[in-house]
C-alpha positions in Angstrom: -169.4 66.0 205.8 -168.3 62.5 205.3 -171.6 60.1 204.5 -171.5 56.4 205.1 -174.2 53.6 204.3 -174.7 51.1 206.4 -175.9 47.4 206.6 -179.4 49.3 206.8 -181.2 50.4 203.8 -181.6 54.0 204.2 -179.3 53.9 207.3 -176.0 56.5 206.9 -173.2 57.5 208.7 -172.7 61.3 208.4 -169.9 62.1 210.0 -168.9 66.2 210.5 -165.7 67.3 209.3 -164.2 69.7 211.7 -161.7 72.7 210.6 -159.5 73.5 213.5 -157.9 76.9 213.9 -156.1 78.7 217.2 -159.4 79.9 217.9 -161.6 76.2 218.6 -163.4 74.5 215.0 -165.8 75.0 213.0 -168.0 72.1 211.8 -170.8 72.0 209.3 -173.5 69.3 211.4 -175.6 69.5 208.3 -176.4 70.8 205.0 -179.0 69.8 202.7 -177.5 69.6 199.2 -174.9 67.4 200.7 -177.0 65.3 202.1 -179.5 65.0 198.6 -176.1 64.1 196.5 -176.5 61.0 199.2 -180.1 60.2 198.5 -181.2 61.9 201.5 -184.8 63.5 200.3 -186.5 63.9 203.6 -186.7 67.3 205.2 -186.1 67.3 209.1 -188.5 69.1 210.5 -188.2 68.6 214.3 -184.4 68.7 216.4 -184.8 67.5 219.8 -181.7 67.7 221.8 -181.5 65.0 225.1 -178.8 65.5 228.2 -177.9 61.8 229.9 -176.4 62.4 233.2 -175.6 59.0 233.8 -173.8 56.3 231.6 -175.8 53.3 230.7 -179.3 55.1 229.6 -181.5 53.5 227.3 -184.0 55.9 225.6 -187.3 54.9 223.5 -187.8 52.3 220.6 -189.2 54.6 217.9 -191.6 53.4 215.0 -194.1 54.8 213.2 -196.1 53.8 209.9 -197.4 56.9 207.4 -198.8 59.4 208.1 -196.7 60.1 211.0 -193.7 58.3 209.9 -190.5 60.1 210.4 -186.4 59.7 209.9 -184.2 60.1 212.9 -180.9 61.8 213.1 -179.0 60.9 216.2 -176.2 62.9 216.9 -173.4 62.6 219.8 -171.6 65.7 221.2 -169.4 64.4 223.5 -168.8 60.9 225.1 -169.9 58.0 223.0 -173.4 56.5 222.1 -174.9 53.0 221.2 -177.5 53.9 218.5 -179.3 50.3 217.4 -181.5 50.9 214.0 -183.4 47.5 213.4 -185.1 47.1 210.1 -188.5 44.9 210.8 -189.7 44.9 206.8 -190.8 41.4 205.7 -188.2 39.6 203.8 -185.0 42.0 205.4 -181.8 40.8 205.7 -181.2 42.9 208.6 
């Protein structure tokens, strides 16, 4: 996997490598030792998977404070997504 920060504290890029053969690929979506060499600590615990049939969807604003705060992982299988991550802390940049 290739891992990119962004703007975004705590905000990455992770970005499957795929090995191609005669048969189709193979692509590791993720692994967790990878991800901790990147600082990534938090255990996902919940995959939700979400079908658009039409272009132009907008789906929730998501926010939560502890206890029930929780990292995302948005991933795209085909066609192309617009995924905005906002951070509202006081004094951000972004």
């Amino acid at each position: 996997m290739q891992i990119e920060p962004l703007a975004i504290r705590d905000v990455l890029l992770v970005k499957p490598v795929k090995h191609h053969d005669n048969r189709g690929f193979f692509s590791e979506t993720s692994r967790s030792d990878v991800l901790a060499a990147s600082g990534v600590t938090a255990q996902f615990v919940q995959d939700n998977h979400v079908y658009s049939a039409e272009r132009g969807v907008s789906r929730g604003l998501h926010f939560q404070t502890p206890p029930r705060a929780q990292g995302k992982l948005v991933r795209c299988t085909r066609g192309a997504i617009l995924d905005v991550a906002v951070d509202i802390g006081r004094g951000s940049r972004t």
